[in-house]
C-alpha positions in Angstrom: -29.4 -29.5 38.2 -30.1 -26.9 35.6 -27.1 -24.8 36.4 -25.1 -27.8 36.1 -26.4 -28.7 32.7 -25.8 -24.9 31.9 -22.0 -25.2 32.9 -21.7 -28.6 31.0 -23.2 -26.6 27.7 -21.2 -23.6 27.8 -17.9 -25.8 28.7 -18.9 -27.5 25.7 -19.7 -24.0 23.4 -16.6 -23.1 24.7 -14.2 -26.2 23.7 -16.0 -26.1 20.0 -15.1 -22.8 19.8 -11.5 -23.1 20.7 -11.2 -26.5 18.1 -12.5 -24.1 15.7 -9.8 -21.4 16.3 -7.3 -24.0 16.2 -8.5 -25.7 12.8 -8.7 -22.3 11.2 -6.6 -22.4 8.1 -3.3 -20.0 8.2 -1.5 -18.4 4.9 1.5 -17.8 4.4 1.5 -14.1 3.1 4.3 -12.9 1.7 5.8 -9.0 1.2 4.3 -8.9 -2.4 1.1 -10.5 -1.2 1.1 -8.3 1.6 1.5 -5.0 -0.8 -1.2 -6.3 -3.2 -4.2 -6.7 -0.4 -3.2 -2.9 0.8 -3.7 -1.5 -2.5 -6.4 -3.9 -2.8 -8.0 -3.1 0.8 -6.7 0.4 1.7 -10.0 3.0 2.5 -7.6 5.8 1.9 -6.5 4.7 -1.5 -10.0 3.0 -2.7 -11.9 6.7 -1.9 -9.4 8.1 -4.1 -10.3 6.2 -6.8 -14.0 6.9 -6.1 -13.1 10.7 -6.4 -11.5 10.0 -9.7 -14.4 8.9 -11.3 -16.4 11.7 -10.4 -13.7 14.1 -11.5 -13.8 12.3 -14.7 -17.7 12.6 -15.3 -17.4 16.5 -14.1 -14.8 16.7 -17.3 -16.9 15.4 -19.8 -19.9 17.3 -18.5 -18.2 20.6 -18.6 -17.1 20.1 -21.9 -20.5 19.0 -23.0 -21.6 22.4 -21.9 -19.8 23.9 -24.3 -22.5 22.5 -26.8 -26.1 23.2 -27.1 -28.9 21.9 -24.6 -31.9 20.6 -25.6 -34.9 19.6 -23.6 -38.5 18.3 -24.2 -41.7 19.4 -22.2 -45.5 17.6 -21.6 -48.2 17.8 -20.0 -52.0 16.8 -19.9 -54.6 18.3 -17.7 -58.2 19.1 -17.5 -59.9 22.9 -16.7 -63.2 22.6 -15.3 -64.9 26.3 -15.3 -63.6 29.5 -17.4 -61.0 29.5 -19.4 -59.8 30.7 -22.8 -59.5 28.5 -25.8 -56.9 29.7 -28.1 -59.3 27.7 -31.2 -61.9 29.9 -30.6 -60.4 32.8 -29.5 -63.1 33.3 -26.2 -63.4 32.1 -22.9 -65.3 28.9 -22.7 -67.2 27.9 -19.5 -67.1 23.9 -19.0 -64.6 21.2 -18.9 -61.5 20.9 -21.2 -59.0 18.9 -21.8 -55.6 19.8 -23.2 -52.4 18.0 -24.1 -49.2 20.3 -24.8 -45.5 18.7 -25.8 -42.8 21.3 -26.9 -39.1 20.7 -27.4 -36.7 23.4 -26.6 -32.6 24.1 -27.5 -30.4 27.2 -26.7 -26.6 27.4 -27.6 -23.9 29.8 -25.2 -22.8 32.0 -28.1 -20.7 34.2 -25.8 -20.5 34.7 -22.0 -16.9 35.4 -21.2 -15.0 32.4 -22.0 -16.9 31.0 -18.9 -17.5 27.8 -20.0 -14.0 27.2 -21.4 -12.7 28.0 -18.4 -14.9 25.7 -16.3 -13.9 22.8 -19.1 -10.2 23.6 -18.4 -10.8 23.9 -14.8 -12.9 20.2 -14.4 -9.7 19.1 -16.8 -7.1 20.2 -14.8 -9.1 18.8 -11.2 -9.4 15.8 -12.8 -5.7 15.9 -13.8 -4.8 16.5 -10.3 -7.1 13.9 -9.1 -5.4 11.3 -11.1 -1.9 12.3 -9.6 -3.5 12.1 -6.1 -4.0 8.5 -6.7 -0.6 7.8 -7.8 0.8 8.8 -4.7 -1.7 7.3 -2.6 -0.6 3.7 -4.2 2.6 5.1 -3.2 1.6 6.0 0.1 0.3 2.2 0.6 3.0 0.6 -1.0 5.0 2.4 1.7 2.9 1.6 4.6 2.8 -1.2 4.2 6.2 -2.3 3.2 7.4 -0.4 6.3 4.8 -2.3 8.7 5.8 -6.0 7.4 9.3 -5.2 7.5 9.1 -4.4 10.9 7.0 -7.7 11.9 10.1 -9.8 10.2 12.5 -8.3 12.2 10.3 -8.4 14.9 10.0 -11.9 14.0 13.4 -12.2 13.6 14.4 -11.0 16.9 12.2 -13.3 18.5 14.2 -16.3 17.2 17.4 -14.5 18.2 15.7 -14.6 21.3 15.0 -17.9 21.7 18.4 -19.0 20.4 19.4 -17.1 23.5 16.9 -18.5 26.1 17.8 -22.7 24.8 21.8 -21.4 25.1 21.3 -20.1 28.9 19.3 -23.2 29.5 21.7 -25.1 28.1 24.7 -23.2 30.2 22.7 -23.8 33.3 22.5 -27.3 32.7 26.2 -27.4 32.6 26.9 -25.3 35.2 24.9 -26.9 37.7 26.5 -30.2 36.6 29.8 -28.7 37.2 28.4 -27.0 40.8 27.7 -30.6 41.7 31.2 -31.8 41.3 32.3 -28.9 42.5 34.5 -27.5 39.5 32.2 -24.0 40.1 30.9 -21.9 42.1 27.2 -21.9 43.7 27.3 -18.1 42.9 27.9 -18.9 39.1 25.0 -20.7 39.1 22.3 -18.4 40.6 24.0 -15.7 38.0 22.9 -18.2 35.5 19.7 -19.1 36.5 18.9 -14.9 36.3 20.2 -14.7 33.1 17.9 -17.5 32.2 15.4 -15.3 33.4 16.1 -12.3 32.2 16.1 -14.2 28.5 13.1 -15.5 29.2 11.3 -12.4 30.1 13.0 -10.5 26.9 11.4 -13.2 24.9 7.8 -13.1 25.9 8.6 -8.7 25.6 9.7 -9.9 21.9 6.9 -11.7 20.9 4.2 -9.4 22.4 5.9 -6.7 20.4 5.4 -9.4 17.2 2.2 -9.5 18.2 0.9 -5.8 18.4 3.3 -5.1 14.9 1.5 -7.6 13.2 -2.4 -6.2 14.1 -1.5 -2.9 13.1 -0.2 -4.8 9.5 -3.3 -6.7 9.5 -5.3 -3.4 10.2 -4.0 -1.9 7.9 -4.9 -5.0 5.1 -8.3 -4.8 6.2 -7.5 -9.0 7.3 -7.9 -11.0 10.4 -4.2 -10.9 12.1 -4.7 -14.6 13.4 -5.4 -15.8 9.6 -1.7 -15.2 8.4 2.1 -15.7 9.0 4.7 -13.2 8.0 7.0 -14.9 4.9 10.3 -14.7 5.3 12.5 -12.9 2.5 15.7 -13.6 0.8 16.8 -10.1 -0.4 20.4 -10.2 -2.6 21.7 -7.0 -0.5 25.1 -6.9 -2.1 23.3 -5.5 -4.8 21.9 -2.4 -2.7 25.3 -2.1 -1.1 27.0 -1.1 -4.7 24.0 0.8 -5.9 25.4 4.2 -6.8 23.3 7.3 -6.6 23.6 10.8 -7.4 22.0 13.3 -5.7 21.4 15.9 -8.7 20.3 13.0 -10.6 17.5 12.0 -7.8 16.2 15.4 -7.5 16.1 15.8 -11.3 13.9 12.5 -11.1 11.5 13.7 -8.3 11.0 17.1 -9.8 9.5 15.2 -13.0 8.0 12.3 -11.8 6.7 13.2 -8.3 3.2 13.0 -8.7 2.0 14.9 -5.6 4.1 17.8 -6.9 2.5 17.3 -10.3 -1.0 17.3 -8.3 0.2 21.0 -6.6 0.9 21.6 -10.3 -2.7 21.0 -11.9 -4.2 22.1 -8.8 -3.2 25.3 -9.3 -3.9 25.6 -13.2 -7.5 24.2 -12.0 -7.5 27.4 -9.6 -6.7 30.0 -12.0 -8.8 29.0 -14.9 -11.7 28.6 -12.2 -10.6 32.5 -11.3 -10.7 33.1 -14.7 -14.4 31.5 -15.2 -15.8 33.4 -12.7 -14.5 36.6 -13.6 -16.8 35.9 -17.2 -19.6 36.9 -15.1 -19.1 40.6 -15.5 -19.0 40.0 -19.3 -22.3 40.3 -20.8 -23.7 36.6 -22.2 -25.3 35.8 -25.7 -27.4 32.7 -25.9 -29.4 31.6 -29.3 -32.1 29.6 -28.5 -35.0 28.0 -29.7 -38.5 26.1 -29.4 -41.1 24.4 -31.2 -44.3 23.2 -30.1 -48.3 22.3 -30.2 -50.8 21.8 -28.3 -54.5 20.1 -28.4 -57.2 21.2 -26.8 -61.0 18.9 -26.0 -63.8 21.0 -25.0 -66.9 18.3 -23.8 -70.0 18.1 -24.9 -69.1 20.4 -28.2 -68.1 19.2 -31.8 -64.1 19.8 -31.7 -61.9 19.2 -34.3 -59.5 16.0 -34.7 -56.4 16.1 -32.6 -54.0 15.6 -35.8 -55.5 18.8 -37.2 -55.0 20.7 -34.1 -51.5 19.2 -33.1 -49.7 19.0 -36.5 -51.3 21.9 -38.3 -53.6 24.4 -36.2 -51.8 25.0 -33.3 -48.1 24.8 -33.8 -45.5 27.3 -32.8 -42.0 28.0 -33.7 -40.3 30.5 -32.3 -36.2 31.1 -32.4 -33.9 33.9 -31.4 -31.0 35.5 -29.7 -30.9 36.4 -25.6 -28.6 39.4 -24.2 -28.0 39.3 -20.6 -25.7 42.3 -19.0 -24.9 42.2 -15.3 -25.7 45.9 -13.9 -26.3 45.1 -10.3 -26.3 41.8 -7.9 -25.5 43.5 -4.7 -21.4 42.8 -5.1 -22.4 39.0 -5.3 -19.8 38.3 -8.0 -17.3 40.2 -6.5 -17.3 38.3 -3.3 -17.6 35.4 -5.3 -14.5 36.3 -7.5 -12.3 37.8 -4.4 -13.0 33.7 -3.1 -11.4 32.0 -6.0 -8.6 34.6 -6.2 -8.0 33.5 -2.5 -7.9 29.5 -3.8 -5.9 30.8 -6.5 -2.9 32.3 -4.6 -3.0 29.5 -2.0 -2.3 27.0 -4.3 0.5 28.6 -5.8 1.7 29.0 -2.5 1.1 24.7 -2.0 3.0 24.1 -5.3 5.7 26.6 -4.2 6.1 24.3 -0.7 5.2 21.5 -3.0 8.4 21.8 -4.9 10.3 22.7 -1.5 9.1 19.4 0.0 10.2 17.3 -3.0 13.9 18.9 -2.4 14.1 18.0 1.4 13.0 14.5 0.9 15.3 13.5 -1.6 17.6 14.8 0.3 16.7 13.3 3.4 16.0 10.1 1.3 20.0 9.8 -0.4 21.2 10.6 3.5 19.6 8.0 5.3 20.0 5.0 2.4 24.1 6.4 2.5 23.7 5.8 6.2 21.7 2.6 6.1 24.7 1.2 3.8 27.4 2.4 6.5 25.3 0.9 9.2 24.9 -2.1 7.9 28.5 -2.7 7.2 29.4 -1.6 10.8 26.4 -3.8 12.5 28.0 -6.9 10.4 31.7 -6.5 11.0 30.1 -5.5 15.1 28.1 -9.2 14.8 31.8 -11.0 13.5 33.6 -9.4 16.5 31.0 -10.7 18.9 30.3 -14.0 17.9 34.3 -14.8 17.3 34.4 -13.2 21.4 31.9 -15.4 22.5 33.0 -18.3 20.8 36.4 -17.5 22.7 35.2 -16.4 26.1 32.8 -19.5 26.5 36.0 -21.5 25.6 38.1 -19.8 28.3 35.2 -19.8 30.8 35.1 -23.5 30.0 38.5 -24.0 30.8 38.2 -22.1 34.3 40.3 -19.4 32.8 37.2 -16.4 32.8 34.6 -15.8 35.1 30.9 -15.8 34.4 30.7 -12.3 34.7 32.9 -12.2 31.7 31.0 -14.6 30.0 27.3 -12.5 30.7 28.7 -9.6 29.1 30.3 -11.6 26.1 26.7 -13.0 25.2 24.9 -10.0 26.0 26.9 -8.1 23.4 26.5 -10.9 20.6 23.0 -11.2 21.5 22.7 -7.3 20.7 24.9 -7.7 17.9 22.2 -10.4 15.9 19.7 -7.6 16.6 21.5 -4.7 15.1 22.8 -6.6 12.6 19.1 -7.8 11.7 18.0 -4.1 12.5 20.1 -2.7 10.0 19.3 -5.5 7.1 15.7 -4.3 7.4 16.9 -0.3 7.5 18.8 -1.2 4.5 16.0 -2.3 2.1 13.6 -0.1 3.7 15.6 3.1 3.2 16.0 1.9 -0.7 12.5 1.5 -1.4 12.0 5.0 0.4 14.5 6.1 -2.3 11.9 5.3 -5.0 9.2 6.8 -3.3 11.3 9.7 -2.8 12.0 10.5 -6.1 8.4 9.2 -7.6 9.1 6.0 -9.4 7.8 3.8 -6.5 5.5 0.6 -8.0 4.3 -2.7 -7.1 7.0 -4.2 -9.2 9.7 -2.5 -7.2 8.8 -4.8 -4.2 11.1 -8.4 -4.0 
């Protein structure tokens, strides 16, 4: 009795939770709503930021450096046994209390332009840093552009797949009417029933495919991939088909406005003037400085003066001056320290150098492949013309008794492949033209449609 109650409650767990699965509300999320969570959502992109607002801080701090620092000191204790009291001027044997405060400044006068350097080093990393998170939006706007594309045309060729599985079922239908009067062959008809099949299984292959496209998307959104459906888009691609582009013009673009090459760029300035701070260690440093003070002192059981005559007139010090510090020997400490940053140094000029070599191949790559998107596109639609206009004459004539079904597979296999490439190559088509504005650096949130 109690396992049957136990299979009655977990059939009933069970059927709740599948009602609430199917009442869970779905959006709608379109390409621009789609690009706005990823910037919103991506890890990548949001750590960036995080970085940024440390390199910031660093900045001001290094240039605050540059300034004097002051500090303040207190304490309060008690001495139980010997110890000397400065009032006196002897050593006193009992229990005394003493309160000190003292505030403190000292200004870099000269130490080998090390500070400058370490302000133009934080404001070049921060300079960099601020690049960086240019081209990660970029990066995300391209991710994720690229993934939602490919779930519409995934999308896309699903219907084009069902299209094709309710036009074989439909063929069947005739064809086994015509079997049964005997106007066609038996064998036309277990032909049909495979391709029936075979459109069947390429279906369910489609929509898994859907499927996995659209986890990664919602992966990458940081969503749950059951709580939205793709938008379609109406793009105006005549517009993209007569877009003119010149190549010197693109690379002239991308050599100013790339910000990762512009991140190479402060990168290495960061390195040398952080080459240049270090090597302000083997300069001697000047440092004027400077500290005032009192103290109060409580001996028990003994008449002591008040603490406003010892505090604010006995027992205060001032003392001021300069400090000279010359580097002799450390045991080659800033040397190895120096040769380290002269490494950092020459490696990044070497990463702006393949930096700057980068930018070149991917605007080149970039113009080649929209140039070929455009020629592709005008090939797959003229291709999809041809194919339907075949069909649409080879179902006639198979109608007719004229063609054989043979003829007629091969006829709707080809215009079935035609929708895809021709669907392929819309998608290839935008794509390739917003790579052309991440190529060249001008990639934003309001380029997407």
């Amino acid at each position: 009795m109690k396992r049957f109650l136990a299979y009655i409650l977990s059939g009933i767990g069970f059927t709740v939770y599948a009602q609430s699965q199917q009442t869970q509300p779905v959006a709608t999320l379109t390409f621009k709503d789609a690009v706005k969570i990823g910037l919103e959502n991506n890890v990548l992109l949001n750590q960036q930021k995080n970085q940024l607002e440390y390199t910031q801080i660093n900045k001001t701090s290094s240039l605050l450096q540059l300034g004097p620092s002051l500090q303040a000191q207190g304490s309060a204790y008690r001495n139980d046994g010997n110890s000397f009291n400065q009032n006196r001027g002897e050593v006193v044997n009992g229990v005394i209390d003493y309160v000190n405060g003292s505030i403190s400044a000292s200004m870099p006068v000269f130490n080998g332009l090390m500070y400058v350097n370490q302000y133009r080093q934080a404001n070049n990393v921060n300079e960099a840093q601020l690049h960086k998170v240019i081209r990660s939006n970029q990066d995300v706007i391209r991710d994720v552009s690229n993934q939602f594309l490919q779930c519409l045309l995934d999308q896309r060729i699903a219907r084009i797949n069902e299209e094709n599985v309710h036009t074989q079922r439909v063929q069947y239908d005739q064809i086994k009417a015509q079997v049964e009067v005997g106007s066609k062959a038996e064998a036309d008809l277990y032909n049909q029933e495979y391709q029936v099949k075979n459109a069947e299984l390429t279906l369910v292959r489609a929509r898994n495919t859907f499927k996995n496209d659209k986890a990664t998307l919602a992966l990458t959104l940081q969503v749950d991939p059951i709580s939205f459906e793709i938008a379609d888009v109406d793009w105006d691609l005549n517009a993209v088909l007569i877009d003119s582009l010149s190549l010197q013009e693109m690379y002239n673009t991308a050599m100013d406005r790339r910000s990762d090459l512009k991140q190479a760029e402060y990168t290495q300035k960061a390195a040398h003037f952080g080459y240049s701070a270090l090597k302000g260690k083997y300069m001697p440093s000047i440092y004027f400085g400077g500290s005032y003070g009192s103290r109060y002192n409580y001996v028990h059981g003994e008449t002591n003066r008040s603490f406003d005559e010892q505090f604010r007139k006995d027992n205060t010090q001032l003392s001021y001056g300069f400090s000279l510090t010359i580097p002799i020997y450390n045991g080659l400490l800033y040397r190895s320290q120096v040769a380290q940053t002269k490494v950092t140094y020459d490696n990044a000029k070497i990463q702006q150098k393949n930096a700057e070599v980068t930018v070149q191949t991917d605007v080149i790559r970039a113009f080649q492949n929209f140039n070929d998107a455009k020629t592709n596109y005008e090939a797959a639609t003229a291709q999809l013309h041809a194919a339907e206009t075949s069909y649409n004459m080879e179902k006639e004539r198979y109608d007719l008794g004229i063609s054989d079904i043979t003829q007629l597979t091969i006829s709707t296999q080809a215009y079935v492949k035609a929708k895809s490439d021709y669907e392929s190559s819309r998608f290839t088509l935008m794509f390739q033209r917003l790579l052309i504005n991440y190529a060249i650096g001008t990639l934003k949130f309001e380029d997407i449609p």
